[in-house]
C-alpha positions in Angstrom: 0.0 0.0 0.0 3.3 2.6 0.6 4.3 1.3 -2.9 0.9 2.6 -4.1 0.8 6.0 -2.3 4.2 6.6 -3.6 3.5 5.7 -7.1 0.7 8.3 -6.9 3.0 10.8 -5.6 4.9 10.4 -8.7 1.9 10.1 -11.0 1.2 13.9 -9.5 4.7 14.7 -9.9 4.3 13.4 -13.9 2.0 15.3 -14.9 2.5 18.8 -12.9 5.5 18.6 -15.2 3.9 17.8 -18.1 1.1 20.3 -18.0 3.9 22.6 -17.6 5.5 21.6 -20.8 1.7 21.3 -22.4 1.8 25.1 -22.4 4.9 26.1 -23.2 4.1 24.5 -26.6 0.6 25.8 -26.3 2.3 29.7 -26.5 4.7 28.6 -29.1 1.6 27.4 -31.7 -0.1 30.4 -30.7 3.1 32.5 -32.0 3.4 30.9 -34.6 -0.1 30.7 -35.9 0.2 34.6 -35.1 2.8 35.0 -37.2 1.2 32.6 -39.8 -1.7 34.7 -39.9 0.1 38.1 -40.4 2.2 36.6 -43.4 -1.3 35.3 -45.1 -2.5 38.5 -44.5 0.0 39.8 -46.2 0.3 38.2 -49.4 -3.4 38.8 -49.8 -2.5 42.5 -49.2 -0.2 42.0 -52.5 -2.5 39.5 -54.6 0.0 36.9 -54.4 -1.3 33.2 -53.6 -2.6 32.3 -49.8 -3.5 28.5 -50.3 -0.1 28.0 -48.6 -0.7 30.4 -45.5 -4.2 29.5 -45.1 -3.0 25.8 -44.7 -0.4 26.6 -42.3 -2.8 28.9 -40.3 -5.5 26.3 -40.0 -2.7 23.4 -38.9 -1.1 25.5 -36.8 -4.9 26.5 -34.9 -5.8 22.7 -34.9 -2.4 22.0 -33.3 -3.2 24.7 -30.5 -6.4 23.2 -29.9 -5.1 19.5 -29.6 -2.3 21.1 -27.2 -5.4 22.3 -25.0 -7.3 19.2 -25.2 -4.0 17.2 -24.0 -3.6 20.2 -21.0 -7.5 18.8 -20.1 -6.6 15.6 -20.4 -3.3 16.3 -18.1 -5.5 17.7 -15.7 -7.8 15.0 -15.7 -5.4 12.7 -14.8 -3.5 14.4 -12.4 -6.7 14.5 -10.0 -7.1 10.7 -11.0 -3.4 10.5 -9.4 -4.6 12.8 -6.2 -7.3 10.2 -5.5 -5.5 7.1 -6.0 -3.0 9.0 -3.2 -5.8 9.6 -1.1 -7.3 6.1 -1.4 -3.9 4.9 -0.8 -3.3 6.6 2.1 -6.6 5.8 4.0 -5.8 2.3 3.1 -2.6 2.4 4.4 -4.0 3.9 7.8 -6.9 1.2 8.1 -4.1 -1.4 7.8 -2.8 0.3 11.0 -6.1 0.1 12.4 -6.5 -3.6 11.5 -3.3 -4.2 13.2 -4.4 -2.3 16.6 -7.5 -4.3 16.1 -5.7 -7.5 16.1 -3.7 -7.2 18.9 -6.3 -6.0 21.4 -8.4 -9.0 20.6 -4.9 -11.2 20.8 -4.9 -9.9 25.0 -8.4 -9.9 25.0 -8.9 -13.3 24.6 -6.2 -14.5 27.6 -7.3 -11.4 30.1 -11.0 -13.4 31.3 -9.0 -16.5 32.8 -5.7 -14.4 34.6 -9.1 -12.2 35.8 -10.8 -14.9 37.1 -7.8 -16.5 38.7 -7.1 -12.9 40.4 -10.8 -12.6 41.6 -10.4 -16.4 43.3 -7.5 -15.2 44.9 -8.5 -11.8 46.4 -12.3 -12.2 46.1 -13.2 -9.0 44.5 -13.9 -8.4 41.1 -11.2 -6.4 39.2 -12.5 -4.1 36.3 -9.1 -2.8 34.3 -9.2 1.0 34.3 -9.8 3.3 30.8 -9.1 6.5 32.3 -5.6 7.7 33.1 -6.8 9.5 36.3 -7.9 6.3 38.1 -4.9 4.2 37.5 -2.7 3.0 34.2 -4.6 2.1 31.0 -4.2 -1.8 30.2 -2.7 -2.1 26.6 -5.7 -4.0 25.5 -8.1 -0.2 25.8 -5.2 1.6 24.3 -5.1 -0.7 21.1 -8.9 -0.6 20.9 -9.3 3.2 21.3 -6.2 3.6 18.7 -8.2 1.0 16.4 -11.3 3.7 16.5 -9.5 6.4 15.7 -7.5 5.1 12.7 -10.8 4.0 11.6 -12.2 7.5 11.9 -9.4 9.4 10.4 -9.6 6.8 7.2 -13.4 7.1 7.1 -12.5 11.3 7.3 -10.2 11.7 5.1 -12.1 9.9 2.5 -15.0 11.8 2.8 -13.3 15.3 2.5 -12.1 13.7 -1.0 -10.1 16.1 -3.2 -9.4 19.6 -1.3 -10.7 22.4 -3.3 -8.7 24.9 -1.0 -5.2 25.7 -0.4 -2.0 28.3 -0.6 1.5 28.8 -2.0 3.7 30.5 -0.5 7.7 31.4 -2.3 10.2 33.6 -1.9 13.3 35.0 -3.8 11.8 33.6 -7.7 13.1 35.9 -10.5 9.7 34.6 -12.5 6.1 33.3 -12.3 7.2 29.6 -13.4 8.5 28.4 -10.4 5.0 29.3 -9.0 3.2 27.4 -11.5 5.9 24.6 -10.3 4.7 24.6 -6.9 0.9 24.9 -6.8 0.4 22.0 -9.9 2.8 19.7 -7.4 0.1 20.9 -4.5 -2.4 17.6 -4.2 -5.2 19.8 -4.5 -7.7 20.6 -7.0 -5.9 24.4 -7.5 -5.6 26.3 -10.4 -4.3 25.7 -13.8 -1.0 26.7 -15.2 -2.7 29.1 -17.4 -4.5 30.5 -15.0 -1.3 31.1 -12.5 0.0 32.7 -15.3 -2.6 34.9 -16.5 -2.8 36.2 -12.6 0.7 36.7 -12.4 0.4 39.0 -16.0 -2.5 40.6 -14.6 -0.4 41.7 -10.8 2.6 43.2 -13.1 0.3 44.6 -16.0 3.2 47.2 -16.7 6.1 44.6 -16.6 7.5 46.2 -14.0 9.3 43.0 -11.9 11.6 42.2 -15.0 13.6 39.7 -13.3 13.7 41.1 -9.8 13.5 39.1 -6.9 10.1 38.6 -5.5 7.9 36.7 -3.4 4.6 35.2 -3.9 1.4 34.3 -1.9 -1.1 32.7 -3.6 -4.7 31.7 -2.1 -6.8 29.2 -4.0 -10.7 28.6 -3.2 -12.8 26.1 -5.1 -10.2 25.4 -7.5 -10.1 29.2 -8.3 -7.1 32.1 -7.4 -8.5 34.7 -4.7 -7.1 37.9 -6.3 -7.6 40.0 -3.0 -5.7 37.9 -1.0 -3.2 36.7 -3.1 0.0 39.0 -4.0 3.1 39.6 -5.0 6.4 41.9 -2.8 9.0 43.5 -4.6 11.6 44.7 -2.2 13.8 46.0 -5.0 10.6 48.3 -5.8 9.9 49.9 -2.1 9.9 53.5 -1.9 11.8 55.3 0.2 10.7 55.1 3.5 9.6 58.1 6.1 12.3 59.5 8.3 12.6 59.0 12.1 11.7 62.2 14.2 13.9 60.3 17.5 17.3 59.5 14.8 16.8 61.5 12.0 17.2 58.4 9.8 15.4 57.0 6.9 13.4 53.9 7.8 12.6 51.1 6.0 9.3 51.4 3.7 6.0 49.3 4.9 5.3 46.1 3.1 2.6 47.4 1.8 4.5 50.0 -0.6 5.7 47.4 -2.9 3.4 44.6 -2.4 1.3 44.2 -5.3 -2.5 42.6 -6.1 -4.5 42.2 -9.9 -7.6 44.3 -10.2 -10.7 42.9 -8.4 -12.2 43.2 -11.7 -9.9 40.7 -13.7 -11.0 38.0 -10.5 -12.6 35.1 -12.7 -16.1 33.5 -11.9 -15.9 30.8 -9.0 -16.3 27.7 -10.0 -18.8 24.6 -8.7 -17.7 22.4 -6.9 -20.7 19.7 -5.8 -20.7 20.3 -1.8 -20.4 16.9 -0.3 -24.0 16.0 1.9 -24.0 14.3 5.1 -26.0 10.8 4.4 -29.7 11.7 5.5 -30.9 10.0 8.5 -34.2 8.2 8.1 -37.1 10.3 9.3 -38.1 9.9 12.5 -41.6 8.3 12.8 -44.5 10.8 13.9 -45.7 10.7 17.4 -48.6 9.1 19.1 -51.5 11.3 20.4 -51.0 11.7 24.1 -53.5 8.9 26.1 -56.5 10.8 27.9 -55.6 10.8 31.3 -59.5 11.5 32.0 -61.0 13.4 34.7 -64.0 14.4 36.6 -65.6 17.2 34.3 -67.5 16.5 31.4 -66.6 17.9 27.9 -69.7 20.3 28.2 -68.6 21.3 31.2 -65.1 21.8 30.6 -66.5 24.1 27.7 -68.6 26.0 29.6 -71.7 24.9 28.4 -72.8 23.2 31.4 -72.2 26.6 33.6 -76.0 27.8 34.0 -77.2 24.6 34.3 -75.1 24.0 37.2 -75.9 26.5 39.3 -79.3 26.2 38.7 -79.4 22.9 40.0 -78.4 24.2 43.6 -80.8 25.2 46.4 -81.3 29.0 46.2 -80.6 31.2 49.4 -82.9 32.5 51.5 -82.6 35.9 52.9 -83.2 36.7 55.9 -84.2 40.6 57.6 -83.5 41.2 61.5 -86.5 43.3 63.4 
């Protein structure tokens, strides 16, 4: 089970590396359909034959669209790799669990007789202790508890399935690529190469950063960047900073001065990602009229319709007058 958890590392490894290739040839048949297209436009400007450039325009298009269906295809499979890790790995740690399980029911089947033996002996029963506080827990309840939670944290980590979430953090890269690098390695479902780039583009729209040092954090939810709090620092870029009143000395510039975010406006739409439901419970049956405990009034009377006819049935006074 290692062996297949580390063969799905690799698998991930694969094909982080291979989307990464996937579009640096997508941007070079983009070029050079480009280029393609301004030549064909070109001889058509001077009436000269375009058969050829129309040919090489529509192979070079196809070629960029079967370069993007292999980047799906990449992508596809590289989630198919972060599955088979995460199967991998909860199989691994219900092995563990079966192997806790084993050995508590190993003791557990010699403890009744030695208990027995020791209750002849001093005559009281002897009940071994599962909390700390009242005396050393028996290795058999340590076993068993460690076999339930192994169990849980397989049945857990199966359930959350893919993460959708994560962040990247890198310092001192002289370009975006090393980025890309990182989060496509990430076993998450994160953003696409394309997309890394196209934020990084869209943080230093005026090509600014050249090749300075910088530093990247990136925040990924659902699959897609968070443009507010994801962002780039250029220390080469910081301002000069204010001057101290107490040393008359420059200071160094906040963070904030050359730390650097895309538009709000460029952020792309989230995308859906099927929430996963807790299994519904079956519905509880509906409850039984309460019994009539009875009582002594009738229902007229309890209603109120009985009220003159009750008092009408008494004696009336008679009044008396002193002389």
């Amino acid at each position: 089970m290692f062996a297949n958890k580390e063969r799905a590392a690799a698998e991930i490894e694969k094909y982080a590396a291979r989307e990464i290739e996937l579009i640096s040839q997508k941007q070079a048949k983009l070029a050079e359909a480009a280029a393609a297209e301004d030549s064909a436009g070109n001889a058509f400007l001077d009436n000269e034959n375009v058969n050829d450039h129309l040919d090489r325009v529509v192979r070079l298009q196809a070629e960029a669209r079967m370069v993007e269906g292999s980047i799906r295809s990449c992508r596809a499979r590289r989630l198919a790799a972060i599955e088979a890790k995460i199967a991998a790995e909860a199989a691994g740690i219900r092995n563990r669990a079966k192997e806790a399980r084993t050995g508590y029911e190993r003791i557990a089947s010699k403890t009744p007789k030695h208990l027995k033996a020791l209750k002849e002996l001093e005559g009281v029963e002897f009940v071994p202790a599962s909390n700390p506080l009242f005396g050393a827990v028996p290795q058999s309840s340590r076993l068993a508890a460690l076999a339930n939670s192994l169990e849980e944290k397989a049945l857990d980590l199966e359930a959350a399935g893919v993460p959708h979430h994560g962040t990247a953090h890198m310092d001192d890269a002289t370009g975006s690529m090393p980025l890309v690098e990182a989060i496509l390695r990430d076993p998450s479902d994160g953003p696409s190469a394309s997309e890394i780039l196209a934020w990084a583009v869209a943080v230093d729209k005026d090509s600014r950063f050249g090749n300075l040092p910088r530093s990247f954090r990136v925040t990924w939810r659902d699959g897609v960047i968070d443009y507010q709090e994801s962002f780039i620092t250029v220390p080469a870029l910081a301002p000069p900073g204010p001057t101290s009143i107490y040393t008359n000395q420059q200071l160094p510039a906040p963070v904030s001065d050359y730390t650097f975010r895309a538009p709000a406006s460029l952020q792309p739409p989230p995308k859906y990602v099927k929430p996963l439901l807790p299994p519904e419970s079956p519905a509880a049956p509906p409850a039984d009229p309460p019994t009539p405990t009875g009582g002594t009034l009738t229902v007229n009377q309890y209603l109120g319709y009985d009220h003159g006819r009750r008092w009408e049935a008494e004696e009336p006074k008679q009044e008396t007058v002193q002389l």
